[in-house]
C-alpha positions as CSV (number, residue, x, y, z in Angstrom):
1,X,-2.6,-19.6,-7.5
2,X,-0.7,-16.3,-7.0
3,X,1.5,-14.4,-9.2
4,X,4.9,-14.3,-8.3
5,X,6.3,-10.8,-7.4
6,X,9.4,-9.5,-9.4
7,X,10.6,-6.1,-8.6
8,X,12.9,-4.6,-11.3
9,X,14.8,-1.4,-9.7
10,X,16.4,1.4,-12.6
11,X,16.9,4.8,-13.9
12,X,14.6,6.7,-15.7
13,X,15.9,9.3,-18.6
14,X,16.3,11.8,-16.5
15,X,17.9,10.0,-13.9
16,X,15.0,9.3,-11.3
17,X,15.1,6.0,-9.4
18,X,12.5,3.9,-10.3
19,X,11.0,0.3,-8.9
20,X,8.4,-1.7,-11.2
21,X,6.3,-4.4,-9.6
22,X,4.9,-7.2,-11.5
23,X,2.4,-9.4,-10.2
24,X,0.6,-10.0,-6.6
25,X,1.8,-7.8,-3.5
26,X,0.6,-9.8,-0.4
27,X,1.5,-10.1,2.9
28,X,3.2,-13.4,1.7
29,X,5.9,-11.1,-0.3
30,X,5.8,-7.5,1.4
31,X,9.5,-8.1,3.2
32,X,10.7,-8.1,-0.6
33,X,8.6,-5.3,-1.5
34,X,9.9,-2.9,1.9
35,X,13.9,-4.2,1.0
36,X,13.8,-3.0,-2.5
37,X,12.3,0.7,-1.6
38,X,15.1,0.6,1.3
39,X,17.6,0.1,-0.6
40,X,16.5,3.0,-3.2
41,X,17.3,6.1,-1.4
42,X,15.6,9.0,-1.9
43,X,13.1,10.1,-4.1
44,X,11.8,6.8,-5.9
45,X,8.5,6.5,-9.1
46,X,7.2,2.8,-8.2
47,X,5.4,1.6,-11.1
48,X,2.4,-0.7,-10.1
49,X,1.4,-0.9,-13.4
50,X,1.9,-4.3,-13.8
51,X,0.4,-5.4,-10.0
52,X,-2.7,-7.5,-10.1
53,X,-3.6,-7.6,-6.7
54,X,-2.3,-5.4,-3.6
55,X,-3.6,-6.1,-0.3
56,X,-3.2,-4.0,3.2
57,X,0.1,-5.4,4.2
58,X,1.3,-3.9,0.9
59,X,-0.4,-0.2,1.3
60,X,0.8,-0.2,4.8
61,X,4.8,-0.8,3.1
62,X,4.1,2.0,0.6
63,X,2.4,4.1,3.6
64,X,5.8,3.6,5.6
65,X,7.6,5.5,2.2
66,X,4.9,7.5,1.1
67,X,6.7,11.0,1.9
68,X,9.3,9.9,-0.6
69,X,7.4,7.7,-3.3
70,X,5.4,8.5,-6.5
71,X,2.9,5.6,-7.3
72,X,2.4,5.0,-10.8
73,X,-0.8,2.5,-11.4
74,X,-3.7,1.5,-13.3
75,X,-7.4,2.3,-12.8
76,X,-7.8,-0.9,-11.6
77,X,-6.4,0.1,-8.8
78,X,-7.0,3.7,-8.7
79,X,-10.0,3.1,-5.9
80,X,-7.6,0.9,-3.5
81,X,-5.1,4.1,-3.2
82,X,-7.9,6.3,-3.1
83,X,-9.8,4.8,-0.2
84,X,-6.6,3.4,1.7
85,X,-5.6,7.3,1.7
86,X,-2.4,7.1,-0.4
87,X,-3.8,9.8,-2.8
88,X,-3.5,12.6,0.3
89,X,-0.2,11.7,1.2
90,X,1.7,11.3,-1.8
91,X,1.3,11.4,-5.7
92,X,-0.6,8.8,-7.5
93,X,-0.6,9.1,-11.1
94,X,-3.4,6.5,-13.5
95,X,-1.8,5.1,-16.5
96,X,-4.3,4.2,-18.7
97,X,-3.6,0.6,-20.3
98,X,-4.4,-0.6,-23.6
99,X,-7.6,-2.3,-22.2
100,X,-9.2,1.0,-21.0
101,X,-11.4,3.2,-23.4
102,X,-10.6,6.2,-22.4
């Protein structure tokens, strides 16, 4: 069974747009995913923090807005940006969780 997908959008301190995803991106909920980063103009931090599973359809929606995008994710999922490519076309920055050792 998958894990619904709630995106939250907001302001940080400082005033920077800001989407957090919780739960599964899949194909199944990408058209969400793409709606919520349109409708966020201009620069945008997407916390994926809180994501448990990301497949291709959703690396190719943050592909489409990676010039404008800052990923914020887990080790977990560190690998998955780095292979897809995201790392070398836009910022990815790990949070380490409370589960990591390091």
């Amino acid at each position: 069974m998958t894990t619904p997908l709630v995106l939250t959008p907001g302001r940080g301190p400082d005033g920077t747009a800001f989407l957090k995803a919780v739960g599964e991106i899949d194909m199944s909920n990408t058209p969400a995913l793409a709606a919520a980063l349109d409708d966020l103009p201009g620069r945008l931090v997407v916390d994926l923090t809180e994501v448990e599973y990301l497949d291709s359809a959703g690396l190719s929606v943050l592909f489409a807005h990676a010039e404008r995008i800052e990923l914020v994710t887990t080790l977990l999922l560190e690998p998955v940006m780095a292979v897809s490519g995201l790392t070398t076309v836009t910022t990815v920055r790990v949070q380490e969780g409370p589960d990591t050792d390091a």
